[in-house]
C-alpha positions as CSV (number, residue, x, y, z in Angstrom):
1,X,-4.2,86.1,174.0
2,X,-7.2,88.3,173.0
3,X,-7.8,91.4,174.3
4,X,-11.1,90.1,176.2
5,X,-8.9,87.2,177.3
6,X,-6.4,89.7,178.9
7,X,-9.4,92.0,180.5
8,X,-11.0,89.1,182.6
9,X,-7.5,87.8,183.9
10,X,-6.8,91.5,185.0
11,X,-10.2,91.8,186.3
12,X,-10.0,88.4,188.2
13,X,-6.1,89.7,189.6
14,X,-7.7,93.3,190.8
15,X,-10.1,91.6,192.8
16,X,-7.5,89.5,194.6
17,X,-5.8,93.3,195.7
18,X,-6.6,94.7,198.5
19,X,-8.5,98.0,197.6
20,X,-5.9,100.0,200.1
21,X,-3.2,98.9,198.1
22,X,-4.1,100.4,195.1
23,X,-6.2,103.2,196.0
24,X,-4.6,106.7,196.2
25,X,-2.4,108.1,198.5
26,X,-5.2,110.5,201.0
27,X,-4.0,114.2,200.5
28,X,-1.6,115.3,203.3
29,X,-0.4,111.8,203.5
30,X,3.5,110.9,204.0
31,X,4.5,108.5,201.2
32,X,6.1,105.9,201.3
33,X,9.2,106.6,199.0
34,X,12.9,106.3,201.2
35,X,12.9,109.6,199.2
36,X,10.6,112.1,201.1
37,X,11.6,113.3,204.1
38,X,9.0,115.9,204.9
39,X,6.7,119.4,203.8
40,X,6.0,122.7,205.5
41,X,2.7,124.3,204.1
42,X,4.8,127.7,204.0
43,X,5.3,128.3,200.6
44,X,4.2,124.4,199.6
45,X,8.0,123.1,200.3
46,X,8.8,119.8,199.9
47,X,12.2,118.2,201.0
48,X,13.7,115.6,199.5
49,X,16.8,113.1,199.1
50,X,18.6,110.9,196.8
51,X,21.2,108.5,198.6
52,X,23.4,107.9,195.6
53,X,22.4,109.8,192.4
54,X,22.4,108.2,188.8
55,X,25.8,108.9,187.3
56,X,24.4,109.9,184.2
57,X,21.4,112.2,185.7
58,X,24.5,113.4,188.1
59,X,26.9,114.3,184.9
60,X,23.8,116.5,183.4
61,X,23.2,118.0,186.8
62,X,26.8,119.4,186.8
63,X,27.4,118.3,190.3
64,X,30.9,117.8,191.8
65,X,31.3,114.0,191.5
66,X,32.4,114.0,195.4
67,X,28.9,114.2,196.3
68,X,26.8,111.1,195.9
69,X,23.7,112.0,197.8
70,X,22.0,115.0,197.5
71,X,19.1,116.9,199.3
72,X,16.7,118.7,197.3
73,X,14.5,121.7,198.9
74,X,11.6,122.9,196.3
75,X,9.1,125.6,197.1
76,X,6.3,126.9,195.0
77,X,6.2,130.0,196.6
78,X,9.4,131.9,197.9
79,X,13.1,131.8,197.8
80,X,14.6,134.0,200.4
81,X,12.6,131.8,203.2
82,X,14.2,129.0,201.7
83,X,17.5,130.4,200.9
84,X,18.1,131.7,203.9
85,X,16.8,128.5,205.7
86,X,19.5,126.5,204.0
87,X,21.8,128.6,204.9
88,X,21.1,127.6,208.7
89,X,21.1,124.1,207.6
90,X,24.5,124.3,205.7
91,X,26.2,125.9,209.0
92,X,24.5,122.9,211.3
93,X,25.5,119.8,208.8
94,X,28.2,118.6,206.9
95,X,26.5,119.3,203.5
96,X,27.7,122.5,200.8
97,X,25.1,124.1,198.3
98,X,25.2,122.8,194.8
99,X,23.1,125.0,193.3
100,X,20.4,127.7,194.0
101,X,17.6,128.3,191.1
102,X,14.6,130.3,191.5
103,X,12.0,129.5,189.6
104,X,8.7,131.7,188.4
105,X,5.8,130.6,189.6
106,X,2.3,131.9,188.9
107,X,1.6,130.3,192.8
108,X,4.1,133.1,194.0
109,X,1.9,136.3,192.6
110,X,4.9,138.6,191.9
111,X,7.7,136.5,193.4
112,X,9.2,133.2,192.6
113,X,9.5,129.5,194.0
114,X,13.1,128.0,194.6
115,X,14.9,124.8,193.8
116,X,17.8,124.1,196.5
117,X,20.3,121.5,196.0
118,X,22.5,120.6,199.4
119,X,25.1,117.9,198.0
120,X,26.8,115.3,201.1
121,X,29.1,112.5,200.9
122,X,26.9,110.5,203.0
123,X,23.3,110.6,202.4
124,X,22.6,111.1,206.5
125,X,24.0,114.6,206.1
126,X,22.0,115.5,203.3
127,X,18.8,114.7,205.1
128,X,19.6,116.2,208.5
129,X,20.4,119.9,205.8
130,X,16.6,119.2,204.2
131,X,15.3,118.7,208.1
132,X,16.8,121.4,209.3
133,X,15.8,124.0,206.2
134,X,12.2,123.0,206.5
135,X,11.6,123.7,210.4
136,X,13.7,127.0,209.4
137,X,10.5,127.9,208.0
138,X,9.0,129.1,210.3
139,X,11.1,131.6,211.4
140,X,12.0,132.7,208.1
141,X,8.8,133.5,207.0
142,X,8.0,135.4,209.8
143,X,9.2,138.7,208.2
144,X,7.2,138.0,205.1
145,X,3.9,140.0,204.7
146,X,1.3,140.3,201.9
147,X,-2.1,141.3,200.8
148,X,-3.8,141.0,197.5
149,X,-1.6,143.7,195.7
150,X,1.6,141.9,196.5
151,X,4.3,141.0,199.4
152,X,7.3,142.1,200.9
153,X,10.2,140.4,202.7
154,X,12.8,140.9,204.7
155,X,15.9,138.7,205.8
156,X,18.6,139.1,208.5
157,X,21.4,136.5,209.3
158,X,24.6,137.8,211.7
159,X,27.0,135.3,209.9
160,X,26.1,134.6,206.4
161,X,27.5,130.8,204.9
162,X,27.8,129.4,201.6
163,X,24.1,129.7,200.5
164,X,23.9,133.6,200.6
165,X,27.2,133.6,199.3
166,X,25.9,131.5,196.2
167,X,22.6,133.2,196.0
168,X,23.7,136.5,196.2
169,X,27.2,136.8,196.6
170,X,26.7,137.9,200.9
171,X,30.5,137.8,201.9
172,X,31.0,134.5,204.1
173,X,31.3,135.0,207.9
174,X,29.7,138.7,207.7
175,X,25.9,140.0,208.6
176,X,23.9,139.9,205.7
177,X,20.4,141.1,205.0
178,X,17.7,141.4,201.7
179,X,14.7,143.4,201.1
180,X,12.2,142.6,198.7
181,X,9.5,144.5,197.4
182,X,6.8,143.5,195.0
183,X,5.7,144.9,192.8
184,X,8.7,146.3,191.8
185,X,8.2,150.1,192.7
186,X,8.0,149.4,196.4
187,X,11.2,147.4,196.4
188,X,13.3,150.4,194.9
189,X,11.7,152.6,197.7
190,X,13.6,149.7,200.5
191,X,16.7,149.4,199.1
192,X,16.7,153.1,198.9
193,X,15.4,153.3,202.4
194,X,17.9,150.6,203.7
195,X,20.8,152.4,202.5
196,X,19.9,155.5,203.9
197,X,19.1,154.2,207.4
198,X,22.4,152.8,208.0
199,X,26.3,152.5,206.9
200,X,25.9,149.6,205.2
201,X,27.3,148.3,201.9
202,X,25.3,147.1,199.1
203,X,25.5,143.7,197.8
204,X,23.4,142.8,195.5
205,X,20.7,144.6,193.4
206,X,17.9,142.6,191.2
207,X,15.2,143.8,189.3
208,X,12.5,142.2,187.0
209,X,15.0,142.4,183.7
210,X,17.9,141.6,185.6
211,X,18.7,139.2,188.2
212,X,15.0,137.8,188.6
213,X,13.2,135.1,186.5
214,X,11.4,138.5,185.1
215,X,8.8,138.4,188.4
216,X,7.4,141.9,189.3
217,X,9.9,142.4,192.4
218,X,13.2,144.1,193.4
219,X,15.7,142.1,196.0
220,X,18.4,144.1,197.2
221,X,21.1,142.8,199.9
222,X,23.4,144.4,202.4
223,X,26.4,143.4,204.2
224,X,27.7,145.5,207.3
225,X,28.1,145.9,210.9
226,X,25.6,143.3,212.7
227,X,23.4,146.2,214.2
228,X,23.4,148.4,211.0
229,X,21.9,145.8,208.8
230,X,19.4,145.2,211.1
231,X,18.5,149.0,211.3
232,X,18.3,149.0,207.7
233,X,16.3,146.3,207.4
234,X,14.0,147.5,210.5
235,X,13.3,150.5,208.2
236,X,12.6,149.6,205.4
237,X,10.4,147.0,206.9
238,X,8.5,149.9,208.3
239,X,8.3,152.1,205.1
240,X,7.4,148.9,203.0
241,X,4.5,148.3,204.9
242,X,2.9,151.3,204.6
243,X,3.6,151.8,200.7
244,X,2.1,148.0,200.2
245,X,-0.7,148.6,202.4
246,X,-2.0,152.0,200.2
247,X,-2.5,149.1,197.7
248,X,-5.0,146.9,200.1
249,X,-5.1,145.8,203.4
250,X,-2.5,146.5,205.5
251,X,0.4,143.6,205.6
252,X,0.9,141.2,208.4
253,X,3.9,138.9,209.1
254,X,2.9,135.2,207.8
255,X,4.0,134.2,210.8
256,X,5.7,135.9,214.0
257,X,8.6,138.5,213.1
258,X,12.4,137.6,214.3
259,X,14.2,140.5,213.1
């Protein structure tokens, strides 16, 4: 056939389509795909699932061949929001963390965006983690503040599960906090404040060279008595705000403060 041949048959087929049917998807719109199973505007996350994963994509992923069906949790902007969220999701499901990634993102200013993997033998599990991780939003990000200079965040669970454990190594069962300061100066200023504060043991320590994807922060996590990680957190929380807001206007929570 010629290639005018194959142009009019195509036009005369188009015309036959419903313009709906091929038009694109309005933005904010859910999509069709068995895949999707919802967003939160906080941090642009998107949560997703795969009921029975590709052996061969499944062998490259390195994922324990138990689990079929995965949930994914992807954020342009944040990772201890996210983090933390599926760590509430892993406690309410029958799901375990696969892996944790965070990725730099120029969307995150200083910080990152985060790539969560939940892995489930049956693929109702692994949605009802993703559900559960993106209403967790909310709250999470309720002790992040910002301005134009840069953000702070702070993080506070009373019983820490597998997805501290495999982000930073929080012991399993015990209270667990982070601070995070960016840029980077302010952040050594709350770990330094946190441990101060309180009798609290130091978990975890990252700073641009090591420990980040090289983003202009420092995350630091603490482990302890329920009550004295949350009065180290509490005051660094307070010192934080003060050191960011010298840079610009003064930081408010992104949504309502839990700890």
């Amino acid at each position: 056939m010629s290639e005018d041949l194959i142009n009019k048959v195509m036009a005369e087929v188009m015309k036959k389509i419903p313009a709906e049917s091929v038009a694109a998807p309005a933005p904010g719109k859910r999509p069709a795909a068995t895949e999707f199973v919802g967003t939160n505007p906080l941090g642009d996350t998107i949560g997703l699932v795969i009921a029975n994963v590709d052996p061969a994509l499944h062998a490259m992923m390195g994922l324990d061949t138990k689990y079929r069906s995965i949930g994914i949790l992807g954020a342009r902007t944040g990772a201890g929001p996210q983090i933390f969220a599926a760590d509430e999701a892993v406690k309410a499901t029958n799901c375990e963390i696969l892996t944790i990634e965070l990725a730099r993102d120029t969307k995150g200013g200083a910080g990152h965006g985060s790539l969560i993997v939940f892995g489930a033998e049956d693929v109702s599990d692994a949605r009802r983690a993703v559900e559960v991780a993106l209403g967790e939003l909310d709250r999470t990000f309720g002790d992040v503040y910002g301005n134009d200079a840069g953000h702070l965040e702070f993080q506070y669970t009373a019983r820490a599960s597998s997805a501290l454990n495999k982000a930073f190594g929080a012991p399993i069962g015990k209270s667990f906090g982070i601070t995070v300061g960016a840029p980077a100066a302010i952040g050594v200023v709350l770990a330094d404040t946190a441990v101060k504060a309180s009798t609290i043991d130091v978990v975890t320590y990252s700073s641009p060279a090591k420990g980040t994807s090289y983003s202009n922060e420092v995350i630091s996590g603490f482990s302890g008595d329920s009550g004295a990680v949350r009065q180290a957190i509490v005051a660094a929380r307070e010192v934080g705000r003060e050191l960011l807001g010298a840079l610009g206007a003064y930081p408010e929570s992104t949504t309502t403060p839990y700890i």
